[in-house]
Structures are given as C-alpha cells and as structure tokens.
N, C-alpha and C positions, 0 to 999 in steps of 0.2 A: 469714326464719325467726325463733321466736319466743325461741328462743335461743340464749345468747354465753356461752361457756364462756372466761374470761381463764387463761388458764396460759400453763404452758411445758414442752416434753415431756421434757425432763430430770428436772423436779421430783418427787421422789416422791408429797407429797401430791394433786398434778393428778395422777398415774395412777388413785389411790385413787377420783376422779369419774370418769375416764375409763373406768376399769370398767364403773363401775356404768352408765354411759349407754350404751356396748356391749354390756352385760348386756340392758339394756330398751331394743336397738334406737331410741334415742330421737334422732332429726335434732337436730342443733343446729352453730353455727357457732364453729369453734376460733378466737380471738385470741391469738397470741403474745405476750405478756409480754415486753417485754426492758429489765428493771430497772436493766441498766446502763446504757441508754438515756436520757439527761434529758426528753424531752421524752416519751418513752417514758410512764415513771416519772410524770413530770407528770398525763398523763391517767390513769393507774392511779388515782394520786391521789386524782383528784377523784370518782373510781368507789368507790372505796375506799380512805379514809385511813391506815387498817392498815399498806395495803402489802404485806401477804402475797396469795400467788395460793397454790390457784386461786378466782375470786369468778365466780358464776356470773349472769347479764343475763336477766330474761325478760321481755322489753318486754311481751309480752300481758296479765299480769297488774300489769305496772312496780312488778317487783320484784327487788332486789339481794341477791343470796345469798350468804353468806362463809361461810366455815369449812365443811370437807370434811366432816363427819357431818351437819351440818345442811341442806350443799347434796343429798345422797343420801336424807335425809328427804323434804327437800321435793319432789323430784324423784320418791319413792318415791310419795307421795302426790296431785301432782297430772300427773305421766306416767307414770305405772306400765308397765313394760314384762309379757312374759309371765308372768315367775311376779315375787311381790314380796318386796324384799332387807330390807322388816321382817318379820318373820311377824305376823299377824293375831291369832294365840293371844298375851294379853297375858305371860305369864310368859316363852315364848320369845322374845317382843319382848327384854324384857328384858338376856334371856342374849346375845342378836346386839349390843345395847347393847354392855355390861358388855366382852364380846370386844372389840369395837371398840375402846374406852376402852382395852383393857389393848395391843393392836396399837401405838395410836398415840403411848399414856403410856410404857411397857415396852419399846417394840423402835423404834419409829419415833423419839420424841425422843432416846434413848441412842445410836443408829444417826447422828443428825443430829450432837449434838453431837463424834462421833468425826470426823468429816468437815469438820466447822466450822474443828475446830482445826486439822486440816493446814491449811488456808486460811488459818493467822494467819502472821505473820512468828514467824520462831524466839523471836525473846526473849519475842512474847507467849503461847506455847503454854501449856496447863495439863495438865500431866502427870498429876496429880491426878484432874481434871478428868475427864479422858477414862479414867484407871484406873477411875475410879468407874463410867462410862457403860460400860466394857466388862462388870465386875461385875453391875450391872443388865442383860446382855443376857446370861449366861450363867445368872443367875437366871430371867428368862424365855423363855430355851429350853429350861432344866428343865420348865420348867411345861407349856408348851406340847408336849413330848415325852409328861408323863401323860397333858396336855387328849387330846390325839389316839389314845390307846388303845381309843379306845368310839367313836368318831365318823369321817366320813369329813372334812368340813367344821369350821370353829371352833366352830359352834355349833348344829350338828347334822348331818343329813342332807341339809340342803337349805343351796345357798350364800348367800349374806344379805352385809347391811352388816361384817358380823367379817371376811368372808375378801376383800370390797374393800378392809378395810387390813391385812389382812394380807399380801398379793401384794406390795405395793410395799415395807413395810417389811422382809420377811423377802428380799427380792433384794438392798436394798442392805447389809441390815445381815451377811448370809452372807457379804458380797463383805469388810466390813472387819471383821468377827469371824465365821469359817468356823465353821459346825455342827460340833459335837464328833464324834466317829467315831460314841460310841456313841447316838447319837439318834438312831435308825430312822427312828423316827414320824415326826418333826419334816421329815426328808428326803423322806419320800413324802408329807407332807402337801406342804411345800413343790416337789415335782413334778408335784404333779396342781395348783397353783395355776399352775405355767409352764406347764403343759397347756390350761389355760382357755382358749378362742379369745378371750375377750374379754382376757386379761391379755397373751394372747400378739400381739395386734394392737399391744396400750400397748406393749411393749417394740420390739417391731417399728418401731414410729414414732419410740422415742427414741432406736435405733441409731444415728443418722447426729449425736446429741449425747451417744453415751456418751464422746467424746476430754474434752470439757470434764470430766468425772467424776475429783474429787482422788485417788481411788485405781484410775483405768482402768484399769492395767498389773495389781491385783491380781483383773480381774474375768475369769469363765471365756471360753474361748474358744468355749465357743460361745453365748454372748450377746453375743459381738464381731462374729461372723462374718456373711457374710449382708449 
C-alpha cells in the first residue's frame, strides 16, 4: 500500500488526518507511534526529526508528509476522495483555511496546553499558564457560537479541512473546559461533528486509549462506553 500514516490513536492531531482519509475513503496503512518507546522513537526519528506525529509515508511518489493541514492538502490533492475537503472556489478555499488555522491556533493549542500541564509534576505546573489557555478557549467558543448561526459546517455548507480540525479539538477541549450552557450553536454544531461516521470511527478506535487521557474521569460517559 502506497501509504503510512505514523500516529497514535489517542493523539488529537492524528484524528484531525484520520478524518479526512475516512472522509475520502482513501486505503492506507496505520503505524503506531509509541514515543515512549526508545527504539520506537529512534526510527520516528529518522522519518522525522521533529518528532511530532502524525507524518504521513507515500512511497509511490517518495514523499514524507508532516504537519496535519499540509498532510490533508496533499492528500486532498493527489487522493481526493468523493467530494473535496478544499473547495475549488478560491475565496472558499480560503475561509476552510483561515477556519482550520483558528481550530488548531484557538481551541486545539489552548486545549493541549491545559492538558500538558496536568502531566507536569506539582512544582512545575503554570497556573498562569493554563488560566490564560482557558481564556483563549472561552474567547473561541464565543466566536465559534456566532460562526455557526448561518452555517451548518465551519465553513460553510459543505464539510472541508475546518471541520477535520475542528472534531478533534472541540472533543477534547469540551472534556477540560465544558461549553458554556448558553452556546447552542456551538453544541449542535459540535454533535453533528460526533455524528460524522468518519469522526465517529476515529473515536471508536481511540476508545480502548481513552484510560491513558490526563483528564479521563472528566470525559462523558458515553464516549467511555462501548
């Protein structure tokens, strides 16, 4: 098979590809990652020096693909599944962009960093830190509460690269800063993204690694269940 998707099915950003390759129906071969692994780690490595997953393998063309927007570009453009997650209209491109950006800048890094820090030892926590990353995620699900007044999707009517990152960051980031009561929008958008058979596959598969998740006791029950 002509490709190797390196992740880990915990990871939020590997959902964010895993979407989109469920989205477009597209064969490829999943590697587990397991960075705490040395030798593991070692060959990641040499794949990608980075070190972040998920990096995506297409020996057909012998090309190494990193970072989650760029690997769903490329993916978008030479496997295109049925419908495609850029729009073709350049200005719409744009807006599925721009969405994207604000998912992964707005909800996905502020969501990580909340989660980082339970993972430090006490003394080194940043209370600060994470005050501020909560702040930024009550700012952008203000926003994201107007975005969805006019639209069914991020970024429009049709689902795209914006709402592959937004599925993954808007799950975990609900689980350690819950949607306010009054954000409607933000809830039903966010239930028709658990709705997606392709997001609802990704979660399905990380069940059996939600115990490793620093805040699993605060996540709902029925994303436990099952």
């Amino acid at each position: 098979m002509s490709l190797t998707l390196h992740y880990h099915p915990l990871a939020s950003f590997c959902h964010k590809v895993l979407i989109a390759l469920y989205e477009a129906q597209t064969p490829f071969t999943a590697h587990l990652v397991d960075l705490m692994a040395a030798d593991a780690r070692a060959r990641f490595l040499d794949l990608w020096p980075v070190g972040k997953i998920p990096v995506l393998r297409d020996e057909a063309r012998d090309r190494t693909v990193p970072e989650t927007t760029i690997i769903i570009e490329y993916l978008d453009r030479h496997y295109p599944g049925p419908h495609r997650l850029l729009p073709a209209d350049e200005d719409a491109r744009l807006e599925a962009r721009l969405w994207d950006r604000f998912f992964d800048a707005y909800v996905h890094a502020p969501m990580q960093a909340v989660v980082g820090d339970r993972l430090r030892a006490e003394e080194a926590r940043d209370p600060t830190g994470v005050a501020n990353a909560r702040a930024t995620l009550a700012t952008a699900y203000g926003m994201i509460e107007t975005r969805m007044a006019e639209r069914t999707w991020a970024a429009g009517e049709d689902f795209s690269l914006a709402d592959c990152a937004a599925a993954p960051a808007l799950f975990y980031a609900g689980i350690v800063a819950p949607f306010p009561a009054g954000h409607a929008r933000l809830a039903a958008y966010f239930e028709r993204l658990v709705a997606r058979p392709s997001f609802a596959r990704v979660l399905a598969e990380a069940r059996p690694y939600f115990a490793m998740f620093p805040f699993k006791n605060d996540m709902p029950a029925r994303f436990r269940a099952g």
